[in-house]
N, C-alpha and C positions, 0 to 999 in steps of 0.2 A: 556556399561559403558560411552560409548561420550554422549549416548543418556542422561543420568541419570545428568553427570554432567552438558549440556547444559539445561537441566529443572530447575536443582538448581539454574543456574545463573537466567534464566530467571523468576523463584518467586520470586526472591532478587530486581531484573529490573522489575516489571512488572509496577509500575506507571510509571517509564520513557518511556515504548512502549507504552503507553495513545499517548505522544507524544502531549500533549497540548498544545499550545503555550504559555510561559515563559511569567511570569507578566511584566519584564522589554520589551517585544519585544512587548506585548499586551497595554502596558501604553504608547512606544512610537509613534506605528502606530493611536493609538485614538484619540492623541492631533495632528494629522496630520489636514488638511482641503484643499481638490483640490488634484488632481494627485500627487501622489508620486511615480514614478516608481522604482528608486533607492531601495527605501525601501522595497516594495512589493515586488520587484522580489527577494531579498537577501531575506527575508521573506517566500517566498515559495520555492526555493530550500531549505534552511535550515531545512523546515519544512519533505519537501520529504524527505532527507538523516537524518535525526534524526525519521523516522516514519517508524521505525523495520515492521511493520507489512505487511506497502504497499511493502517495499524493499522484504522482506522473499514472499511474491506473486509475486513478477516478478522474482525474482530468480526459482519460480517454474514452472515461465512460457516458459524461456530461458532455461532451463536446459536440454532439449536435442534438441534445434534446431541446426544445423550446418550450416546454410547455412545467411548469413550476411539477406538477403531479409525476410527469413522468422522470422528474429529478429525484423527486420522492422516492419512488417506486424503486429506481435503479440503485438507490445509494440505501435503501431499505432492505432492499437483497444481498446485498454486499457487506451490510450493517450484519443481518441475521446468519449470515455463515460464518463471518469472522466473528462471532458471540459465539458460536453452540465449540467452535474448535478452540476456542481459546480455554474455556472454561473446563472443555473436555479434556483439550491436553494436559493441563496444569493439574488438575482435580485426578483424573486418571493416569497421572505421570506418564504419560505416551512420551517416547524419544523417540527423537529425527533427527536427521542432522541438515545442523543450521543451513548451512551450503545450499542444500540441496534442495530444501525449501527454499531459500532467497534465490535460487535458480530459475525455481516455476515461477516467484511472483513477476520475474523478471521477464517472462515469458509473457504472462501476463500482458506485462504493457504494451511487447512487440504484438502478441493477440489482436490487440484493441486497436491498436493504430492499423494493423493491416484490415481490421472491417470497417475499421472509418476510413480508410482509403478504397474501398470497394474490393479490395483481394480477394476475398473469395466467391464474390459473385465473379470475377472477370477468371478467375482459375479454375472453379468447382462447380460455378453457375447458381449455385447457392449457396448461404451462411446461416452461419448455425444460429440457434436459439440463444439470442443475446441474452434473456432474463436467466436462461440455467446457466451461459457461459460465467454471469457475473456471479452467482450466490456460489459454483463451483470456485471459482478463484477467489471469493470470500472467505470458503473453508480453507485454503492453502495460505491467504495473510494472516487467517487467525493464527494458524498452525507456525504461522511464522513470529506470530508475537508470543505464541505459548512456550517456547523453544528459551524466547530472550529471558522472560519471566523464570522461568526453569534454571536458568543460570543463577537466578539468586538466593536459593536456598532459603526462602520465605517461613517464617516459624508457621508451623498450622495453627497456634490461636489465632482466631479472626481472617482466615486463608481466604473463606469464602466472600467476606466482606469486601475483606481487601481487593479480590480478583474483579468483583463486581464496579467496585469504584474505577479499577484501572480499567477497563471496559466503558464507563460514563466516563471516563478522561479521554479515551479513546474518540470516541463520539465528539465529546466536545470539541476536541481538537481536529477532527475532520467537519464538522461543520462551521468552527470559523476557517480553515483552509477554503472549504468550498465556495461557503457564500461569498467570499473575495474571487474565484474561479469563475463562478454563475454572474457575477457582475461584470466581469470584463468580457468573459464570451456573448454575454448580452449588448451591451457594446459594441462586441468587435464584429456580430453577424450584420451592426448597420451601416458598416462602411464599404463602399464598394470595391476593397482590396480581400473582403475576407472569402469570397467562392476562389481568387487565385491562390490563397497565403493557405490556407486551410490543409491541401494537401503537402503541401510542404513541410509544415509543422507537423503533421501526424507523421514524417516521412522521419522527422529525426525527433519523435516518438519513438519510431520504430529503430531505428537506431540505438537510442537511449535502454531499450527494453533490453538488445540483444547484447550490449554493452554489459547491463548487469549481469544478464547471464552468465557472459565468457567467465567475467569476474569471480562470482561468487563459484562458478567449475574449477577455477585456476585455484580458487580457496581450498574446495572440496579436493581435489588433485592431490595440493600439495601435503594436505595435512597430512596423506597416507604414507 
């Protein structure tokens, strides 16, 4: 039943998890010229905390660490390949298309929730390397922010500046997402609903993941 009604919501929501950046915030940064840090950095956290799909991946990713270091560890991995893609696609004008990317990250999230459900130990009898699964699909959310950025036609004075702040906005804005995340799943491991509740929610995780998927295929489809 949660399962059912968080899907409802989220085909009602589903252009808002696009998570594009908004004409007024895309018209202000273009008539910019020379470093703006101010702007870029409010700019990329804003963008991390309104971009459901990267937040629903790291929630899958935290969701049963306990121990503070290996929060670190995994959101540090995650941090370093969505850095090196962002920076790379934008600087080295790599095209992709949108679609196709917000495909994988969407995949992504079904990924995560199927190893937190045990999936592929109980299919494959083992699971893969969670530390390279993550810093891989770090390069593919960078790739995904580098695509939105790309759409703005950024003056090159101060590109690099700029890039870098929207990158520490990034961050910022995934570390206050998380530390609200890592508070309540620290919470919720102490009650005695959370070993039942547990696969359930990663179940319409897994849901939510495959959801964006179709979505952003339906995108990729029809634009041809």
């Amino acid at each position: 039943m949660l399962g059912g009604a968080v899907a409802i919501a989220l085909l009602v929501g589903l252009p808002a998890l696009a998570h594009a950046i908004s004409e007024g915030n895309a018209s202000y940064v273009q008539a910019l010229d020379g470093p703006a840090v101010g702007a870029f950095t409010y700019l990329g956290a804003k963008h991390m905390v309104t971009g459901v799909d990267h937040l629903l991946f790291l929630v899958g990713v935290v969701f049963f660490l306990h121990r503070l270091k290996d929060v670190v560890l995994y959101v540090s991995l995650f941090t370093l390949g969505h850095s090196i893609t962002l920076l790379a696609g934008v600087l080295g004008e790599l095209t992709v298309d949108a679609y196709l990317v917000d495909a994988i990250i969407g995949l992504s999230v079904a990924y995560k929730a199927f190893e937190n459900m045990g999936g592929f130990e109980r299919v494959f009898g083992r699971s893969p390397n969670t530390r390279w699964a993550v810093l891989v699909f770090g390069l593919f959310h960078g790739l995904g922010l580098a695509t939105k950025v790309q759409e703005l036609y950024l003056a090159d004075d101060g590109l690099l500046i700029n890039l870098v702040s929207f990158n520490v906005g990034v961050e910022l804005g995934q570390f206050t997402a998380l530390a609200g995340v890592v508070g309540v799943l620290a919470w919720w491991r102490r009650q005695p609903t959370f070993e039942r509740s547990a696969f359930g929610l990663n179940t319409v995780l897994l849901a939510l993941g495959f959801l964006l998927t179709q979505y952003q295929l339906a995108g990729w489809w029809l634009q041809g």
